[in-house]
BAMI-713587 format. One record per atom (N, C-alpha, C, O): residue in one letter; x, y, z. Coordinates in steps of 0.02 Angstrom, whole numbers, plus 50000, padded with zeros to 5 digits. Example, Ala and Ser with C-alpha at 12.3 -4.5 7.8 and 13.67 -1.06 7.14 Angstrom:
# BAMI-713587
a506604971650390a506154977550390a506604983550390a507124983450423s506424988850354s506844994750357s506455000250394s506705005750402
***
This chain:
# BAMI-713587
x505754804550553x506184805150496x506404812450489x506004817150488x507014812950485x507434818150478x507314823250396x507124821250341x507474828850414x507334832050356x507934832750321x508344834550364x508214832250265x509054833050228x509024842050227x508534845550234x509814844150216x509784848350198x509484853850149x509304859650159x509484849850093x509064852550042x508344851750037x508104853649983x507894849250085x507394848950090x507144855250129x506684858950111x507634855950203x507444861750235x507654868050183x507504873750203x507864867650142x508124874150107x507734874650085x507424879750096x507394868950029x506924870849965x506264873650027x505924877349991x505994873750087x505404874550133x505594879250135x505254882550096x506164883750169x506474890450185x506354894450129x506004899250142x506574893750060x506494895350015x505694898450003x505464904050012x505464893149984x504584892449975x504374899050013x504104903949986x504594898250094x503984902650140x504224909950115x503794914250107x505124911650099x505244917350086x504824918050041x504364922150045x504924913649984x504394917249929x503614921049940x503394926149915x503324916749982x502574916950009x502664924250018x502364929049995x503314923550073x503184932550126x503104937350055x502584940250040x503754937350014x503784944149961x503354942449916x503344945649864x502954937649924x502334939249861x501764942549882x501374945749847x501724941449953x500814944349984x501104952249967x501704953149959x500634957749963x500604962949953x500284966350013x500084962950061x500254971950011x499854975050087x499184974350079x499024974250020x498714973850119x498024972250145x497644979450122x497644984750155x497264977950047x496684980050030x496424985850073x496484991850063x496004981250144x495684983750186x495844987850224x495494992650239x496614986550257x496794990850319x497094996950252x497015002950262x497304995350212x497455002450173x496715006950162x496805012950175x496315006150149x495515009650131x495525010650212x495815016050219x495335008150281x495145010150331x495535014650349x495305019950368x496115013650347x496875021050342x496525026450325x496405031350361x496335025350263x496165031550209x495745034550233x495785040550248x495205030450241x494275032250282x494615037850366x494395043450377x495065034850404x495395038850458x495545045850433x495225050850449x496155045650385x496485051250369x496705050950307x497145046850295x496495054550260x496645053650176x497255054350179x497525059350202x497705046950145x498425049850136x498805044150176x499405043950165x498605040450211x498955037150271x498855029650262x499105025550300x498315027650191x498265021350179x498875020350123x499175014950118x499025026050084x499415026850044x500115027250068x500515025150026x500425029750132x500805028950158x500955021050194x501515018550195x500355017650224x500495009350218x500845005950152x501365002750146x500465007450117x500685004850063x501355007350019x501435006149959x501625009450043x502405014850046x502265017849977x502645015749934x501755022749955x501645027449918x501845033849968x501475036750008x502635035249954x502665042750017x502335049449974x502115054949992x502415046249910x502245054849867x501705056649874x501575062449891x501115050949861x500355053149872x500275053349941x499725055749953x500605051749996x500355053750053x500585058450077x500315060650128x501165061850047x501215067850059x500845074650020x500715080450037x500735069949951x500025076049922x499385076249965x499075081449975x499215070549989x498445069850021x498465075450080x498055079750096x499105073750106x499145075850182x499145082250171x498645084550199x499565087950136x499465094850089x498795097850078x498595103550092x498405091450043x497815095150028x497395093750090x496835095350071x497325091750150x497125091350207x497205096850238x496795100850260x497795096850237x497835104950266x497685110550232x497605115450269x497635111150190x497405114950128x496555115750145x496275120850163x496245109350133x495615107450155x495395111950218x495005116650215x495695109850271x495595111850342x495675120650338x495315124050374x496085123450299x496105130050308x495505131950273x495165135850305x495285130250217x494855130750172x494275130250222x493885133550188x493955128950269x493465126950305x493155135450346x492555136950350x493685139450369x493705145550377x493315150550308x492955155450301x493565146950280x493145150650214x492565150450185x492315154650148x492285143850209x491495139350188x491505135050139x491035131250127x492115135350104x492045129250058x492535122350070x492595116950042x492805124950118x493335115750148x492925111550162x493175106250144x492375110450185x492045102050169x492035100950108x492335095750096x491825103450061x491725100949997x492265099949959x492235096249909x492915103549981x493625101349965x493875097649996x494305095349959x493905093750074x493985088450111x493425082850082x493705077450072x492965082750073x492475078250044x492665073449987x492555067349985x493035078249930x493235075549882x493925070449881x494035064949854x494425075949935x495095075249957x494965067449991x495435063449985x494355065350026x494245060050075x494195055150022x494565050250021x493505056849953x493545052749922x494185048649896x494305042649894x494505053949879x495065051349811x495525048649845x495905044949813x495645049749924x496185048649952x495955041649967x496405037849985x495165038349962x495075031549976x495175026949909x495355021049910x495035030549853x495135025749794x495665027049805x495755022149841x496465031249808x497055030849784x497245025049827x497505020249800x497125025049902x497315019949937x497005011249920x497385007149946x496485008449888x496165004949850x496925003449805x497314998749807x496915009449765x497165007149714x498075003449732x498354998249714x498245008049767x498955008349788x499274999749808x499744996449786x498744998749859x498694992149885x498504988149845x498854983149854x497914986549776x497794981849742x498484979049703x498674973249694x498904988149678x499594985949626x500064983749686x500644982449668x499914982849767x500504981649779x500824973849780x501404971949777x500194970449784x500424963649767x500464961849722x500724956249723x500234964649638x500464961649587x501084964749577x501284962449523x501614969649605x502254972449600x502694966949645x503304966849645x502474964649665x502694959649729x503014954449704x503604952549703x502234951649675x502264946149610x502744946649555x503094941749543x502814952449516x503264952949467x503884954349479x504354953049441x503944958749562x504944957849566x504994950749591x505514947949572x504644947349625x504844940949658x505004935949573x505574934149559x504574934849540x504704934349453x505364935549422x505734931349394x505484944249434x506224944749401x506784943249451x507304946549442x506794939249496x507404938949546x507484931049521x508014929049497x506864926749529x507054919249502x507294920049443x507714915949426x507114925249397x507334924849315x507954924649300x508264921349259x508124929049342x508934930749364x509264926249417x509854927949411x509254923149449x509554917849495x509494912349448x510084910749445x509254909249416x509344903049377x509734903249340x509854898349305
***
């Protein structure tokens, strides 16, 4: 049995929706981060904080000549793993809510 037109549409439809609702992956954004502070945040197309992270990396790294850049990379590592956490948790509920205002507006 054949599928009608509007059946394959309403399926086409559906999977688009699926794609723009998933958000980026939690995990591979934090393992990013855990690599290089700054780069889970850049997955998750945060360019501003990954261009702050990446700043204070280098910042960090010069700081290391001095004796206190681990303890300023340390922190930089931390925060750069919650920001990436965080970046990625809002990215699928942003996902969720433009996919929301596009049906609101098409009907």
């Amino acid at each position: 049995m054949a599928l009608t037109d509007e059946e394959k549409r309403r399926i086409f439809e559906e999977e688009k929706l699926k794609k723009e609702m998933q958000g980026k992956s939690v995990g591979v954004s934090v393992l990013l981060s855990v690599l290089i502070p700054g780069l889970g945040d850049l997955y998750c197309g945060s360019w501003i904080k990954a261009v702050i992270f990446f700043v204070f990396d280098l910042v960090s790294f010069a700081l290391f000549f001095v004796g206190i850049g681990l303890f300023v990379y340390l922190f930089v590592w931390i925060c750069g793993i919650i920001s990436a956490w965080l970046s990625a948790s809002k990215s699928g509920k942003r996902q969720i809510r433009k996919v929301e205002k596009s049906m609101g507006q098409g009907s």
